[in-house]
C-alpha positions in Angstrom: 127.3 61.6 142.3 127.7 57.6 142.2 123.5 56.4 142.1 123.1 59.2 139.0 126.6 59.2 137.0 126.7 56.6 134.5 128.7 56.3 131.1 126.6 52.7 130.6 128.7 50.5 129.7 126.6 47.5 130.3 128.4 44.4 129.0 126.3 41.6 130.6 123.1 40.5 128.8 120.6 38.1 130.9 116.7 37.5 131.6 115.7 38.6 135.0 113.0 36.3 134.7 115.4 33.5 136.7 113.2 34.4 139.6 112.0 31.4 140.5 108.8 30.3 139.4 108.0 26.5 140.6 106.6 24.2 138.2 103.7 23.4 141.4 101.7 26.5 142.3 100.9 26.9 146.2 97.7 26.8 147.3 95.7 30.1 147.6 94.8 30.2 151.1 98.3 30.6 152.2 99.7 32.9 150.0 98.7 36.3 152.1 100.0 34.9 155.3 103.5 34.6 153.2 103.3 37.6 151.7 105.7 39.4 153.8 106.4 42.6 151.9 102.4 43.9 152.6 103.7 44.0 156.7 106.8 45.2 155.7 105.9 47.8 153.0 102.5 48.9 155.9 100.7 48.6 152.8 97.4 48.1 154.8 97.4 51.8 156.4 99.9 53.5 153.7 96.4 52.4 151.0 94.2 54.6 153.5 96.7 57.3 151.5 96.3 56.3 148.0 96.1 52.7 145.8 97.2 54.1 142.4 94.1 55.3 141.6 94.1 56.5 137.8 97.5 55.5 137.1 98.9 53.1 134.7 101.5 50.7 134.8 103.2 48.8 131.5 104.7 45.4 132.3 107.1 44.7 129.8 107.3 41.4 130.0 106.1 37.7 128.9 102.5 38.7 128.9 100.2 39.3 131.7 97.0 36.6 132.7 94.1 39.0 132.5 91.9 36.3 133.9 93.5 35.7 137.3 91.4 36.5 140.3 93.4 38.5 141.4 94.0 41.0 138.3 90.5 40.6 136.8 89.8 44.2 135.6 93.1 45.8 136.3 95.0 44.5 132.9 94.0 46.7 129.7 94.4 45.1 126.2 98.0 45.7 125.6 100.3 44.7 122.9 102.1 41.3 122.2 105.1 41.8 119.3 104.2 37.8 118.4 101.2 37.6 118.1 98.3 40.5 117.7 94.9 38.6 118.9 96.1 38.1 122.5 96.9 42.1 123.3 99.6 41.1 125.6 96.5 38.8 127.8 98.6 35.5 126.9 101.4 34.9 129.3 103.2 31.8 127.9 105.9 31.9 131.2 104.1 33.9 133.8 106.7 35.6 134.4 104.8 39.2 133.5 101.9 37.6 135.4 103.4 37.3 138.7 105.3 40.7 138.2 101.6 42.5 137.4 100.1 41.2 141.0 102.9 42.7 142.8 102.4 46.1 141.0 98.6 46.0 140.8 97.2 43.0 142.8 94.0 43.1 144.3 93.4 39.6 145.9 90.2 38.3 146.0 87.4 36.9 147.9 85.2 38.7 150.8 87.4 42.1 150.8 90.2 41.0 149.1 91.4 39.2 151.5 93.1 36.2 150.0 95.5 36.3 147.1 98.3 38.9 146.1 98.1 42.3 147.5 100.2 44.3 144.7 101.6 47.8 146.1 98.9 49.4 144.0 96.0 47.2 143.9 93.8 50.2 142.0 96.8 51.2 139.1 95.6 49.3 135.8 98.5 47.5 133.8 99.5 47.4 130.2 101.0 44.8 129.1 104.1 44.6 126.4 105.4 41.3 125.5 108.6 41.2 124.7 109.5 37.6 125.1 107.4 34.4 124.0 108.5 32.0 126.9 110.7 33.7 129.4 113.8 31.5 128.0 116.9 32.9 126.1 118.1 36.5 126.2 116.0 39.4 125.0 117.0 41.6 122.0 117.9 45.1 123.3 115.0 46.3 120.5 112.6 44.6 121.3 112.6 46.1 124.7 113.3 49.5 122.9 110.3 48.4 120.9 108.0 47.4 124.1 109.2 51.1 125.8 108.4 53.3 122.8 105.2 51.6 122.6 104.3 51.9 126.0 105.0 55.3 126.0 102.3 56.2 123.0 100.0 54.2 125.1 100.1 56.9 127.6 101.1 54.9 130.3 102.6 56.5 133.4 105.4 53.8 134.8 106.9 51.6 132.8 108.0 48.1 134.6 111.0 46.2 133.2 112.0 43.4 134.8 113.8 42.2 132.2 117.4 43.0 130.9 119.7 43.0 128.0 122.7 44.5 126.2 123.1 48.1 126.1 122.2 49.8 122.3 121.5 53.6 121.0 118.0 52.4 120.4 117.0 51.2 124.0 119.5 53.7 125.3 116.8 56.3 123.1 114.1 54.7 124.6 114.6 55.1 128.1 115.2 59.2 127.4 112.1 59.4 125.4 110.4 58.1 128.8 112.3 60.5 130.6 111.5 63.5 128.9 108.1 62.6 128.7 108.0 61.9 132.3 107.3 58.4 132.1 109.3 56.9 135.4 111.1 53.7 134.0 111.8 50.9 136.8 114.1 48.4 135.9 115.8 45.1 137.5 119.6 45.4 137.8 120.5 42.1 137.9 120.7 38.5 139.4 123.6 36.5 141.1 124.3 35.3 137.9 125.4 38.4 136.0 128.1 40.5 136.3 127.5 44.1 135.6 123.6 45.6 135.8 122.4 45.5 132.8 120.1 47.4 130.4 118.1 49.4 130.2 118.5 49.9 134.3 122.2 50.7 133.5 121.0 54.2 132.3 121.0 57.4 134.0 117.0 57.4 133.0 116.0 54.6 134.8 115.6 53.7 138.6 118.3 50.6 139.0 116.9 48.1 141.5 118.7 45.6 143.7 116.4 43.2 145.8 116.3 42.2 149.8 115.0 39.8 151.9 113.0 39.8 154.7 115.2 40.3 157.0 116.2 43.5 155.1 119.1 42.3 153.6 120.4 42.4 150.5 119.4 39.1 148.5 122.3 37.2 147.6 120.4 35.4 144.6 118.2 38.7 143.6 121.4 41.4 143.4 124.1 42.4 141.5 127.0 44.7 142.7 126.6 48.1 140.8 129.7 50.1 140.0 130.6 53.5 140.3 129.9 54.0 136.0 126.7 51.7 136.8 125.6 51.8 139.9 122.5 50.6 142.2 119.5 53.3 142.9 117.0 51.5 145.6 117.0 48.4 147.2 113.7 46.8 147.5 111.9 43.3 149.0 112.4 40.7 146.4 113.1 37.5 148.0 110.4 34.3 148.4 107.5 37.0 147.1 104.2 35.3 146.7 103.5 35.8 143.0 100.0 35.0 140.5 100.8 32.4 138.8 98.6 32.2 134.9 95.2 29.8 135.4 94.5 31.3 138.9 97.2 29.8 140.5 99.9 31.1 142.7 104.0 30.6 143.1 106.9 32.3 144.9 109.0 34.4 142.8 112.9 35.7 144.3 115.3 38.2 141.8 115.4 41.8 141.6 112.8 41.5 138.5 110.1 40.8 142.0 111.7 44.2 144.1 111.1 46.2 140.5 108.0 45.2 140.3 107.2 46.5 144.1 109.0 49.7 143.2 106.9 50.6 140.4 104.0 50.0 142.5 105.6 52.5 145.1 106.0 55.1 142.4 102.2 54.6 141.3 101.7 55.3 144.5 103.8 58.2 144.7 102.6 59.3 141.6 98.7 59.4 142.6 99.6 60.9 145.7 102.2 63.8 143.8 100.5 64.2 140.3 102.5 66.9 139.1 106.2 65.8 139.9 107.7 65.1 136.8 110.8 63.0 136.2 113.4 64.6 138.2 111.0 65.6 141.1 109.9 61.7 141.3 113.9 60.5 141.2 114.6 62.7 144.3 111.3 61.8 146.0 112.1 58.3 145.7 115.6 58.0 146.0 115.5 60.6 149.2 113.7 59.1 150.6 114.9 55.6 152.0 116.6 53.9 154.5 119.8 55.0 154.8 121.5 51.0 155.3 124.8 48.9 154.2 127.3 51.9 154.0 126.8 55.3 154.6 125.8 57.2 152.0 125.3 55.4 148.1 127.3 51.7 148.1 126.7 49.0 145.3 124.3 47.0 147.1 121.6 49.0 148.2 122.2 52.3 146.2 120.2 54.9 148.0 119.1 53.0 150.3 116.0 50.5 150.9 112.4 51.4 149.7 110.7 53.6 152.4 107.1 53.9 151.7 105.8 55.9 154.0 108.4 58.3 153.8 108.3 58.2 150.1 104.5 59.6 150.6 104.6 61.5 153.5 107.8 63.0 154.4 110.5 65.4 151.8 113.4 64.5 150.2 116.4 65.3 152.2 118.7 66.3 149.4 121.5 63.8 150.4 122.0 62.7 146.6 124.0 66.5 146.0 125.6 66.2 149.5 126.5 62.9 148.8 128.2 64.3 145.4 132.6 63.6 145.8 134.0 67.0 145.2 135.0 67.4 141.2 131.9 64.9 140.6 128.5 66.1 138.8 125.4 65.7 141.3 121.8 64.6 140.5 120.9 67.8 139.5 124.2 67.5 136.8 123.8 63.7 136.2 119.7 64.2 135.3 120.8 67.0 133.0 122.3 64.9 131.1 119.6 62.4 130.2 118.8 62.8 126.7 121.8 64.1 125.5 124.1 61.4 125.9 124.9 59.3 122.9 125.5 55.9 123.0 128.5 55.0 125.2 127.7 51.5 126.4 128.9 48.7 124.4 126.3 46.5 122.3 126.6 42.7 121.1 129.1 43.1 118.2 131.5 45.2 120.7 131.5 42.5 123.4 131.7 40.0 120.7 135.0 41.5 118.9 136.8 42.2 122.0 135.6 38.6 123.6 137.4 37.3 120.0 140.5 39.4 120.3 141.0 37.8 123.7 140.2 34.5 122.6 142.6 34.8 119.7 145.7 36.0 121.8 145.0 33.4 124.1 144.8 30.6 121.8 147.8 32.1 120.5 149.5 32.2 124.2 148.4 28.5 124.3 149.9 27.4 120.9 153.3 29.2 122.0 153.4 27.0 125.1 153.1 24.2 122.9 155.8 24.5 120.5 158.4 25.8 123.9 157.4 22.8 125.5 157.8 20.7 122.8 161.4 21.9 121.5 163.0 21.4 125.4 161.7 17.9 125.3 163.7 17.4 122.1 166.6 19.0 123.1 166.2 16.7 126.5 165.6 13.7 124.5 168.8 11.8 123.8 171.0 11.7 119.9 170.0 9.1 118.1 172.6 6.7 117.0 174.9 8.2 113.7 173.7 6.3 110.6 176.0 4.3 108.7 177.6 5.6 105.9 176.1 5.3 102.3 177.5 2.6 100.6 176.0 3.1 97.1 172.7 2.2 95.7 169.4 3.4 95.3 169.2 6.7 96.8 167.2 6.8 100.5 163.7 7.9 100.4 163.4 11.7 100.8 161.6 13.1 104.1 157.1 11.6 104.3 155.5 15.2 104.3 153.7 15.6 107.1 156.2 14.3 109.8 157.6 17.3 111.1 156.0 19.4 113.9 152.4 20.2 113.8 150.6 23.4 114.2 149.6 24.4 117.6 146.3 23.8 118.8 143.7 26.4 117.9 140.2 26.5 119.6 137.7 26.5 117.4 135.6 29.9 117.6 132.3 30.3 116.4 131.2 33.4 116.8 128.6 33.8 114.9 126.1 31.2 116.7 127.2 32.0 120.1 124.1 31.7 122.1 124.6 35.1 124.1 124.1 36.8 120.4 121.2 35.6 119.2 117.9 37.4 120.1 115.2 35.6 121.4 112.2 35.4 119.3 
């Protein structure tokens, strides 16, 4: 089955944080008009249901503003792996910020009324920073780190709208979650990647893709899954109003903002269906969505796009082992194998030696170019008059080293300062 089977090899690491997040906040009193995903999502009547109550949600992330209007009293001292006074209240980016209001907004003001309305405004979050400033790649264990953390924390969803390289520890991590039934959401990518990364590369995690409002998959918030790491859900994640740290507000667009809105749907789902553990939860949410891009799983959408309602009211309809190929496991056989698997995705020092032996060869290829092209201009060139004879004498001056044909060119490679290695933090 394509949205469940997946031998991770996640090659691409990258910071899903690349949503944008203006350096000039917008002003408060229009960002629930342009909020588009409450109408969309019918948050307003699916909340007469269930607001996460008693539910908590880690952000894994840059940190999360404790102080802004519109999370005061839903952010719990967390953890922050830099720096131990600010329990994961300091958000240096606000990147984790703006991801918290979409899970657990509440607004503010007479009712609520102005501000970010998060999915599910009455979950609490813990936050986990990972990352100091949102710049530079994250180290896949630190995020292992964050997870495990979480995890003895209690927490019941764990939000990662972040990504990185694929190792045994994360890859650990994300099973651990599973097992314990911790649902882990995670961004697959941006435009600017090529495969989704990790952890929303594994079989443990729900993959997430992001759409606009017009439904369609977001060309700047998506990556194409494949069939060994394919998409799971589809959700909005395009011009989302977003808390921005010191009470401000921004707009945020990258599948790190549809992650966010799906963990508040499976807070949600989880108030609502307290004793679905992992597997349970996978089918209810993945079985539940719009059926839209091709029939059946594609590499856009996955499942399909986030149905709320449907997630809460109606059944699964089983089309993940219908959808199965013949000779191909289905969720049931896919899910199985979380927490067995070893580590089959490829970390930094595997990209970096094959991304050397490829840069070797084709140095090599280019030096060889060099010395053909080279030898047929000499043989073009015309003989150079005979020299007259010796007559006697001194004896002519044997050959200047160093005149004869060079080396080929050779790039330099450093590969041990390549930017792409190096952890951040």
């Amino acid at each position: 089955m394509p949205v469940l089977t997946r031998s991770v090899a996640a090659a691409l690491a990258g910071v899903l944080a690349a949503v944008a997040l203006p350096a000039a906040p917008a002003l408060a009193d229009s960002v629930r008009d342009r909020s588009w995903q409450v109408e969309s999502l019918e948050l307003a009547e699916l909340h007469k249901i269930t607001r996460g109550e008693g539910i908590t949600v880690a952000v894994i992330d840059t940190g999360v503003d404790a102080a802004h209007p519109d999370l005061r009293d839903n952010v719990l001292p967390g953890v922050d792996l830099y720096d131990d006074s600010s329990k994961g209240h300091l958000d240096r980016q606000g990147h984790g910020t703006a991801m918290a209001s979409l899970i657990a907004g509440h607004g503010h003001g007479k009712g609520g009324r102005d501000g970010i309305l998060g999915v599910a405004p009455k979950a609490k979050i813990y936050p986990v920073t990972v990352q100091k400033d949102g710049a530079g790649l994250i180290a896949p264990t630190a995020l292992a780190t964050g997870i495990n953390l979480a995890i003895d924390a209690g927490v019941d969803v764990i939000n990662v709208s972040l990504s990185s390289s694929f190792n045994d520890e994360l890859n650990r991590a994300v099973e651990r979650a599973y097992r314990n039934n911790v649902i882990v959401v995670a961004g697959a990518g941006n435009s600017d990647q090529i495969l989704v990364g990790s952890p929303a590369s594994h079989p443990g995690s729900i993959a997430v893709n992001a759409i606009d409002r017009n439904g369609v998959i977001s060309k700047q918030g998506s990556v194409p899954g494949t069939p060994d790491l394919p998409i799971s859900i589809a959700a909005p994640g395009q011009d989302m109003m977003v808390a921005y740290p010191g009470g401000k507000y921004t707009s945020a667009t990258g599948s790190s903002a549809a992650t966010a809105v799906v963990s508040g749907a499976v807070a949600l789902i989880k108030t609502k269906y307290p004793d679905l553990d992992a597997y349970q939860m996978f089918r209810r949410l993945l079985e539940t969505t719009r059926d839209v891009g091709k029939p059946g799983h594609d590499e856009h959408y996955g499942w399909g796009v986030l149905d709320l309602r449907e997630a809460l009211t109606g059944e699964p309809d089983g089309r993940g082992d219908r959808s199965a190929p013949a000779g191909e496991p289905g969720l049931d056989d896919a899910l199985a194998d979380v927490g067995t698997s070893q580590n089959d995705g490829p970390d930094f020092a595997e990209i970096a030696i094959v991304m050397l032996v490829w840069l070797v060869f084709l140095a090599l290829l280019i030096g060889a170019v060099v010395v053909i092209v080279k030898l047929r201009r000499r043989r073009a060139a015309p003989s150079p008059a005979p020299e007259a004879a010796y007559s006697g004498g001194a004896a002519p001056p044997p050959p200047t080293a160093g005149t004869g044909p060079t080396d080929p060119p050779y790039a330099a490679i450093d590969t041990d300062d390549a930017a792409w290695r190096r952890p951040n933090g």
